[in-house]
Residue frames as a rotation matrix with the C-alpha (Angstrom) as fourth column:
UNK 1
0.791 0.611 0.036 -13.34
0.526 -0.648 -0.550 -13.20
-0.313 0.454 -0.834 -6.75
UNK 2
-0.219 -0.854 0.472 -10.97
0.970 -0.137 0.202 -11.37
-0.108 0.502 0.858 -9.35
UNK 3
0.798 0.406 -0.446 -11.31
0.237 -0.891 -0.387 -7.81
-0.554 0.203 -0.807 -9.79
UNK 4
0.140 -0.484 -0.864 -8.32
-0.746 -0.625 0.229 -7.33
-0.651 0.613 -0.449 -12.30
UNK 5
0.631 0.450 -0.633 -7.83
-0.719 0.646 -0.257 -9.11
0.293 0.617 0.731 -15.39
UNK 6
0.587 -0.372 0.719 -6.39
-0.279 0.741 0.611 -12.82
-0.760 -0.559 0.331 -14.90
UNK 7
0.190 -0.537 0.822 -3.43
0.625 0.712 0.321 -14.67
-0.757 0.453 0.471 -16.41
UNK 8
0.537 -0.534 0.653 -1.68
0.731 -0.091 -0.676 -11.68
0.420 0.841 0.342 -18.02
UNK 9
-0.639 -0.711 -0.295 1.19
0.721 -0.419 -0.552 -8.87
0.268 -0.566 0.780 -17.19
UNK 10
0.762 0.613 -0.207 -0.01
0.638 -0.657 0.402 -6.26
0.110 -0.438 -0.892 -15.02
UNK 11
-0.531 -0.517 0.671 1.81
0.300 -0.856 -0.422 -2.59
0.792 -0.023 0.610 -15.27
UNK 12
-0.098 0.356 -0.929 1.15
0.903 0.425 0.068 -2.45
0.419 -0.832 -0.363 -11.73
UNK 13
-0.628 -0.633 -0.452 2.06
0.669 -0.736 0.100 1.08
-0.396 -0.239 0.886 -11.49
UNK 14
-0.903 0.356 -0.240 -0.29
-0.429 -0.771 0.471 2.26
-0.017 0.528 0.849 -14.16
UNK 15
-0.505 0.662 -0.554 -3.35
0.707 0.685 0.175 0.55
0.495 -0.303 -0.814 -12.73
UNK 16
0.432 0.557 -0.710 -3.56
0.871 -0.462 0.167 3.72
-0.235 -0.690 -0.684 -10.54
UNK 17
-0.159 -0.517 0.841 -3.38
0.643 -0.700 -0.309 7.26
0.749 0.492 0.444 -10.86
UNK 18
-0.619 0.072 -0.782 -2.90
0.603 -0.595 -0.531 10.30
-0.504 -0.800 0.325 -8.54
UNK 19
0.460 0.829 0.319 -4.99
0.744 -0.556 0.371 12.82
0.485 0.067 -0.872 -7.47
UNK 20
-0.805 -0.585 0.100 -3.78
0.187 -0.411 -0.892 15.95
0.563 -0.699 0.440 -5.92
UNK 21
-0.490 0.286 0.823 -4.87
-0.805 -0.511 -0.301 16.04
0.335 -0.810 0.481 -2.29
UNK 22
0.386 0.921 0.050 -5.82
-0.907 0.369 0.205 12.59
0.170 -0.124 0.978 -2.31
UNK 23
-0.360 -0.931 0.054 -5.52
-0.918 0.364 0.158 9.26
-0.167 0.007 -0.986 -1.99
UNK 24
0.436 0.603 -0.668 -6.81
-0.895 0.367 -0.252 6.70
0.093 0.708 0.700 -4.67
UNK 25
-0.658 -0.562 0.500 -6.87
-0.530 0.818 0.222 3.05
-0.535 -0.119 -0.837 -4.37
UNK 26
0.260 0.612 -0.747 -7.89
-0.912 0.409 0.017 0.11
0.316 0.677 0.665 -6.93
UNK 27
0.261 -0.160 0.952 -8.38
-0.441 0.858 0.265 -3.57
-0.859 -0.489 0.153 -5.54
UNK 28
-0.517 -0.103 -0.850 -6.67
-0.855 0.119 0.505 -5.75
0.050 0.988 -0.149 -7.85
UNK 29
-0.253 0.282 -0.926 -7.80
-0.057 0.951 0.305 -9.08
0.966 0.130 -0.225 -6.23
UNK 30
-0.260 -0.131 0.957 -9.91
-0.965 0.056 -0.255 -9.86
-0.020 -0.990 -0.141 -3.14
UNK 31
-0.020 0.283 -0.959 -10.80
-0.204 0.938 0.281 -13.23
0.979 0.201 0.039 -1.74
UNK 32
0.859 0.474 0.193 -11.52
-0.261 0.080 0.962 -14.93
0.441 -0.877 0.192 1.72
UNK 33
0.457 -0.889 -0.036 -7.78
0.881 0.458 -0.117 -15.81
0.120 0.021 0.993 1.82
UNK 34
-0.194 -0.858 -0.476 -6.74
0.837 -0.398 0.377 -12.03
-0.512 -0.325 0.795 1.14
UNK 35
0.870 0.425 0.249 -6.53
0.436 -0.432 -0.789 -9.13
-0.228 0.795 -0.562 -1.01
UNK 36
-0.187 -0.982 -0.037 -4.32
0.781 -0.171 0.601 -7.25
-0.596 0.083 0.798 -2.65
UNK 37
0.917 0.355 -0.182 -4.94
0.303 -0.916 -0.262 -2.67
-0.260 0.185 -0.948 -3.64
UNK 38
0.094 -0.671 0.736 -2.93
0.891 -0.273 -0.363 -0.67
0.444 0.689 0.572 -5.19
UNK 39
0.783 0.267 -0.562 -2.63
0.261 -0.961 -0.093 3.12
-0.565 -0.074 -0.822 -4.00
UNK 40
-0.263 -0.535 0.803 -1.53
0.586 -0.750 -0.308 6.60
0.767 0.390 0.510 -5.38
UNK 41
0.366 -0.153 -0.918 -0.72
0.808 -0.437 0.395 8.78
-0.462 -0.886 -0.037 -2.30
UNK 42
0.850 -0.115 0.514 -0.65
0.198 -0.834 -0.515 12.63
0.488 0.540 -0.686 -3.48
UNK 43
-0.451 -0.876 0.172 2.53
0.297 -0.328 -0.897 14.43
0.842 -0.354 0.408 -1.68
UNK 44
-0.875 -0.471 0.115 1.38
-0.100 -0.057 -0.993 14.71
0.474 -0.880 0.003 2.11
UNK 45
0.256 0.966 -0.027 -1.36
-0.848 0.237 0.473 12.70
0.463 -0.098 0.881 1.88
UNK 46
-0.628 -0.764 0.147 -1.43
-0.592 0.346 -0.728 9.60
0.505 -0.544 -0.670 4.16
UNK 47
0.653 0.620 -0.435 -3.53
0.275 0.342 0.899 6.89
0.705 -0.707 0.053 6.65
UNK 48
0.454 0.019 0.891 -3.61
-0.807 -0.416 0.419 7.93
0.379 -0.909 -0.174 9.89
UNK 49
-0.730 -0.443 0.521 -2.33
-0.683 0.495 -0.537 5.50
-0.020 -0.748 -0.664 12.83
UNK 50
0.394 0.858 -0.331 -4.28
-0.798 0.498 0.340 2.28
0.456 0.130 0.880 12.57
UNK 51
-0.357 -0.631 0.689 -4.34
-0.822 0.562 0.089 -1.28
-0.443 -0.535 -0.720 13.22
UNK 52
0.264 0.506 -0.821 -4.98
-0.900 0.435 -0.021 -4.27
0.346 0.745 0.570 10.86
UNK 53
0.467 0.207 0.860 -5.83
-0.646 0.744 0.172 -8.09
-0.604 -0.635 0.481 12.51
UNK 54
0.754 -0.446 0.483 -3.52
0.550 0.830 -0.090 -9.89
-0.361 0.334 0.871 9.97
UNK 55
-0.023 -0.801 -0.599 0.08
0.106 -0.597 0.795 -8.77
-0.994 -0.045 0.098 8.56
UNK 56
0.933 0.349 -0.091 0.30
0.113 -0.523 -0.845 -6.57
-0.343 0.778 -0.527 5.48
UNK 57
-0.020 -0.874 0.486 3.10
0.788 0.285 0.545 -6.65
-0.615 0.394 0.683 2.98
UNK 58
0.855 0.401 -0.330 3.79
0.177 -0.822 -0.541 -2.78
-0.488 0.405 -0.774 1.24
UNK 59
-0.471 -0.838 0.276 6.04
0.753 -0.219 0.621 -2.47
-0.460 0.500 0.734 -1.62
UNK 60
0.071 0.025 -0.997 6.90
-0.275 -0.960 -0.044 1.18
-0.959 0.278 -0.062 -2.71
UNK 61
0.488 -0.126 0.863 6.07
0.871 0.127 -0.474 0.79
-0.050 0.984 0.172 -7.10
UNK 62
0.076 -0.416 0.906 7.31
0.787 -0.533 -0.311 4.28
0.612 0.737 0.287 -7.31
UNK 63
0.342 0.357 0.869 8.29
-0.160 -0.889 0.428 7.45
0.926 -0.286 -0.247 -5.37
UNK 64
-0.555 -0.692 -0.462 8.97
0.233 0.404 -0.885 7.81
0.799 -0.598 -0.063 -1.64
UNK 65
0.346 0.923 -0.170 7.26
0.188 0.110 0.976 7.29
0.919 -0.370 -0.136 1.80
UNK 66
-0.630 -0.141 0.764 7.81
-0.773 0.014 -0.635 7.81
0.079 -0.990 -0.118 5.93
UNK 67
0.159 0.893 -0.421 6.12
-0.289 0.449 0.845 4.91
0.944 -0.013 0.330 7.71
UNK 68
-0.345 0.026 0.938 5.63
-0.925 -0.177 -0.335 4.36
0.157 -0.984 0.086 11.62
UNK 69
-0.286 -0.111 -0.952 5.69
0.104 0.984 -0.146 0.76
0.952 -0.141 -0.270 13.14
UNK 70
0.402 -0.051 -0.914 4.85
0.843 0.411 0.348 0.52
0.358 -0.910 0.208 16.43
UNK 71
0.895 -0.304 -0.327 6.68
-0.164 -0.905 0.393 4.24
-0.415 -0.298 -0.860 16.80
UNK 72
0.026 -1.000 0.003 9.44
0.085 0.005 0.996 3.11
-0.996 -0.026 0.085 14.64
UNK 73
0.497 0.249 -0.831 9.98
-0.558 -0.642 -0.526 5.46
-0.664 0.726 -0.180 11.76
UNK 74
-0.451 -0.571 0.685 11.36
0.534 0.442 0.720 4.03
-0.715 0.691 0.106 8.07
UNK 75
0.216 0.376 -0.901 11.57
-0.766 -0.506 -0.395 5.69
-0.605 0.776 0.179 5.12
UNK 76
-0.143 -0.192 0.971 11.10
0.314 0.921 0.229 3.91
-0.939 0.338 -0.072 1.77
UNK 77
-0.300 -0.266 -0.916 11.86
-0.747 -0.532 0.399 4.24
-0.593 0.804 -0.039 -1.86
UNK 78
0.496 0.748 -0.442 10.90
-0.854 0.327 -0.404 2.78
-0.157 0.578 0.801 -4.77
UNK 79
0.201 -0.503 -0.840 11.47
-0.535 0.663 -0.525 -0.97
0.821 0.555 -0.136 -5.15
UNK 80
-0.762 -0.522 0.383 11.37
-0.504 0.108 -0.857 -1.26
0.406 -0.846 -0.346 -1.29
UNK 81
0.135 0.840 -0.526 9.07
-0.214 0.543 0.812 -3.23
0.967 0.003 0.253 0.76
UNK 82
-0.962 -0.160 0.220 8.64
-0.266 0.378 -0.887 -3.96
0.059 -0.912 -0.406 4.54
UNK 83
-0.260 0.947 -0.189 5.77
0.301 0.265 0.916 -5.78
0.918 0.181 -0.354 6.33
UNK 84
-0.416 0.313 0.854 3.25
-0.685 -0.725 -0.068 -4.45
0.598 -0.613 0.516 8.87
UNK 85
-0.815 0.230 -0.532 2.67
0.193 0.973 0.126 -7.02
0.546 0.000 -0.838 11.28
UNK 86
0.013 1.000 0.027 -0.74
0.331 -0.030 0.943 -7.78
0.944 -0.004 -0.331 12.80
UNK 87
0.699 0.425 -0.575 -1.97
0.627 0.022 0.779 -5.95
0.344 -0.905 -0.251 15.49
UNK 88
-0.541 -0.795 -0.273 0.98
0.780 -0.596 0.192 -3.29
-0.316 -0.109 0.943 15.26
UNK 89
0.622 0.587 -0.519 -0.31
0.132 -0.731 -0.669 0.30
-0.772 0.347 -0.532 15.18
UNK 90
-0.289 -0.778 0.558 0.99
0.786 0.140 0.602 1.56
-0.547 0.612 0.571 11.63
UNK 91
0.516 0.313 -0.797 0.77
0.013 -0.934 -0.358 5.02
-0.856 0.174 -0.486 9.70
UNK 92
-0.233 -0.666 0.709 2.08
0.931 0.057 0.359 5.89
-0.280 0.744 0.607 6.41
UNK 93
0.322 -0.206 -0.924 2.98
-0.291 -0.950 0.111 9.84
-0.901 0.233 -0.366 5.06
UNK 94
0.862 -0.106 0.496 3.62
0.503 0.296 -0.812 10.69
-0.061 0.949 0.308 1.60
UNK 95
-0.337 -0.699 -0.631 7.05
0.305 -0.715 0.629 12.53
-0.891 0.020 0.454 1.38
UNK 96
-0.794 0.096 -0.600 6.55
-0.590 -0.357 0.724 13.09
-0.145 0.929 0.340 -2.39
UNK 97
0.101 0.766 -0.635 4.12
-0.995 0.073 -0.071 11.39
-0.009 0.638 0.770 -4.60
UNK 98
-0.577 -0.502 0.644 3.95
-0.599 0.796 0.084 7.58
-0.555 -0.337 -0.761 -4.50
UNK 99
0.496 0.856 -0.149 2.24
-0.819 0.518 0.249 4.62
0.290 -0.002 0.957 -5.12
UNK 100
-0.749 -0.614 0.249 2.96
-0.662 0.680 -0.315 1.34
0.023 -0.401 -0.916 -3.48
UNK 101
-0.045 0.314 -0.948 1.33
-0.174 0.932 0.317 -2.56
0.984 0.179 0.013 -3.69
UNK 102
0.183 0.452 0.873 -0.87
-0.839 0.534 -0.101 -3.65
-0.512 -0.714 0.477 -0.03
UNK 103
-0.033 0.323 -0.946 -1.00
-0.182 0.929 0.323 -7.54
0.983 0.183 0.028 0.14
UNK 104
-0.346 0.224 0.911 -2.87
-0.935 -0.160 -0.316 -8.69
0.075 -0.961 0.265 2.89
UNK 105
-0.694 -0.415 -0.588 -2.98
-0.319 0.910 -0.265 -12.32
0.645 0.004 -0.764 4.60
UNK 106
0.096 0.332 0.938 -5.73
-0.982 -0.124 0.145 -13.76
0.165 -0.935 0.314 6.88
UNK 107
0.424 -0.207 -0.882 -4.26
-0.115 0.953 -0.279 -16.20
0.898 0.220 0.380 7.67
């Protein structure tokens, strides 16, 4: 199942827009294999502490972020990317405005 259009360029960045006080996501593609969302994270908006049963791949499209591993802080800028592995608690703060590319594996 596609949920954005197929087989052309995606301005990945402008796919999503902020809100203020919020935080807005658009799936671009999901499937029994995976998915892959966009978000826009206002300025000190955020997900709480969680945990997710397969490992998650977040690249920063724009802006900057704080994220928490396991209790190990990292900050990221645009163009950056680290991955959340499964079963690791993980949080993400907005420092400023953002938006950043989920891809998620069950696998």
């Amino acid at each position: 199942m596609s949920t954005a259009p197929t087989s052309q360029i995606l301005a990945l960045a402008e796919m999503v827009n902020y809100q203020d006080a919020a935080v807005v996501s658009r799936q671009i593609t999901k499937a029994e294999s995976g998915n892959v969302t966009l978000f826009a994270f206002d300025k000190d908006q955020g997900l709480s502490e969680h945990t997710a049963p397969f490992d998650a791949l977040v690249h920063i499209l724009e802006g900057e972020t704080h994220v928490t591993i396991s209790g190990k802080p990292f900050d990221l800028k645009t163009g950056d990317a680290i991955i959340m592995p499964a079963n690791e608690p993980h949080a993400i703060k907005a420092t400023q405005k953002f938006k950043m590319l989920l891809t998620m594996i069950r696998a």
